[in-house]
N, C-alpha and C positions, 0 to 999 in steps of 0.2 A: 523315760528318755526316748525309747522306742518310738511312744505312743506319738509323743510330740514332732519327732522327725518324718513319721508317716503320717503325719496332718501337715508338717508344711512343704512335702511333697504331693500328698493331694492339693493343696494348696496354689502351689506351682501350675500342677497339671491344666486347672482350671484355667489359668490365666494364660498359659503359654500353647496348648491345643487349639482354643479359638482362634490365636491369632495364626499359627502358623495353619491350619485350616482354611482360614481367610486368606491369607497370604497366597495359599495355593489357588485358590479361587479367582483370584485377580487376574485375569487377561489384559495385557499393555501394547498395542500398535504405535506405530511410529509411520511420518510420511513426509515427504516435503511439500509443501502446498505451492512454494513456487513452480514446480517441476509439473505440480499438476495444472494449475492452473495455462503457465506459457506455450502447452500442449492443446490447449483448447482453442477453436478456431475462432472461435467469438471474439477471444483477447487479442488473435491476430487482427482481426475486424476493427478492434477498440484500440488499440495501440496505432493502427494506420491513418484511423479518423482523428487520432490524437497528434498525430505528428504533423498530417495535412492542414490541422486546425490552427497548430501551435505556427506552421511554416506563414501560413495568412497573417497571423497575430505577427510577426517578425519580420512579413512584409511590408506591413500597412507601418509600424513603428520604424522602419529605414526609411520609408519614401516622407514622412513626415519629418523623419531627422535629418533627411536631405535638403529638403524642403526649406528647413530651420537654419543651415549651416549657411545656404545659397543666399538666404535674406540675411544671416545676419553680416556674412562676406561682404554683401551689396550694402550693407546698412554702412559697417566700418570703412568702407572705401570713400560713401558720402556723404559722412555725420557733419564732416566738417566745412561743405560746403552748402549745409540744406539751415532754413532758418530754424531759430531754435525751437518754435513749437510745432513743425514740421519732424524735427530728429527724435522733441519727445514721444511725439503722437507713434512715431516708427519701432521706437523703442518699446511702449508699451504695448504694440502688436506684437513684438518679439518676444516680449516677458509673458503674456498669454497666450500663444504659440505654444512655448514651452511650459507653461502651467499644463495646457489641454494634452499635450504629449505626453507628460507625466499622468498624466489624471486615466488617458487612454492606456499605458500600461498596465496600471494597476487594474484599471479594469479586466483588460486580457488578463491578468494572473487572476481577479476572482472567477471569468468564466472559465480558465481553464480547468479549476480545480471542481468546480461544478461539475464540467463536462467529464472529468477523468473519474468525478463519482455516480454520475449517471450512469459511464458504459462502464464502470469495475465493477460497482454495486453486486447487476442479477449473476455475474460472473463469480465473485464469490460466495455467495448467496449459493449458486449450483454445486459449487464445489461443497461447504459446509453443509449440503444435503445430500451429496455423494458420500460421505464422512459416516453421519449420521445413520443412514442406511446401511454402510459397513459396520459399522459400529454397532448395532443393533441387532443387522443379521450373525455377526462374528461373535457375539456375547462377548466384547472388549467395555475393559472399566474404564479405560483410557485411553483416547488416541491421539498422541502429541504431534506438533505439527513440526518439524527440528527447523522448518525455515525461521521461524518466529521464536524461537528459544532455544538455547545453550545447555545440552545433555551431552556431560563430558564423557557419558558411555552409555552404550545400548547392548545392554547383553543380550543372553541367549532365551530371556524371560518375556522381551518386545519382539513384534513380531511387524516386519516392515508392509503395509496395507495399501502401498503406494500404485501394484498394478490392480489390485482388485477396485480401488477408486477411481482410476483410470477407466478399467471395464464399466463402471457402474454410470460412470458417462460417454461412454461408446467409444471411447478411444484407444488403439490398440498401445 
């Protein structure tokens, strides 16, 4: 009976030393990547270009919807006294008017997200090689980003890596 309780405490030992061994081993940082990222002047750069881009894309789509409004005002004031394939032909300038206005938005929304993945892209790109280098030099098994996922706690086991990232890209 001895024998047997001292084999499935050896038993034990094997299986629960490794882990809590391991366990101990595991290094965990934690960062916010927005926090590092919006500190980087690049993103001030890209976020400016993006706004001044998107302000043009917002101009060009009011002066054409202005544009739109003024013909189709002028249209409905003299539908009724222009002859009929006069009012058609008017009409169907108005209906691809506004076909090409629509067709001109969407386009501004594909080049905007083009655009806002050109200048994000080498921005986090830098950052997840700021990470990486922490991460490598700090012997971490882990380093969670709390912008991008929901960790309802961080104990005293994570160790936050958010200034030494910062350092690792020049910024104080």
């Amino acid at each position: 009976n001895k024998k047997n309780m001292l084999k499935k405490i050896a038993l034990i030992a094997l299986f629960v030393l490794p882990v809590s061994a391991m366990a101990q081993s595991l290094k965990f940082g934690h960062f916010k990547a927005a926090d590092v990222v919006t500190a980087l002047p690049e993103y001030k750069t890209a976020t400016e270009k993006l706004q001044t881009t998107q302000k043009q894309y917002e101009d060009e789509m009011k002066r054409t919807d202005d544009e739109l409004q003024k013909k189709l005002q002028d249209f409905n004031q003299k539908k009724d006294s222009l002859p009929q394939n006069i009012a058609d032909r008017r009409q169907k300038e108005l209906q691809d008017m506004y076909q090409r206005g629509q067709e001109y938005e969407q386009n501004a929304q594909t080049e905007m997200q083009k655009l806002q993945k050109q200048l994000m892209d080498p921005i986090l790109e830098k950052v997840q090689n700021a990470v990486t280098a922490v991460g490598q030099a700090g012997g971490y098994t882990y380093i969670f980003d709390l912008s991008s996922i929901t960790i309802p706690y961080v104990g005293i086991g994570s160790t936050d890596v958010t200034s030494q990232i910062k350092t690792k890209l020049g910024l104080k």
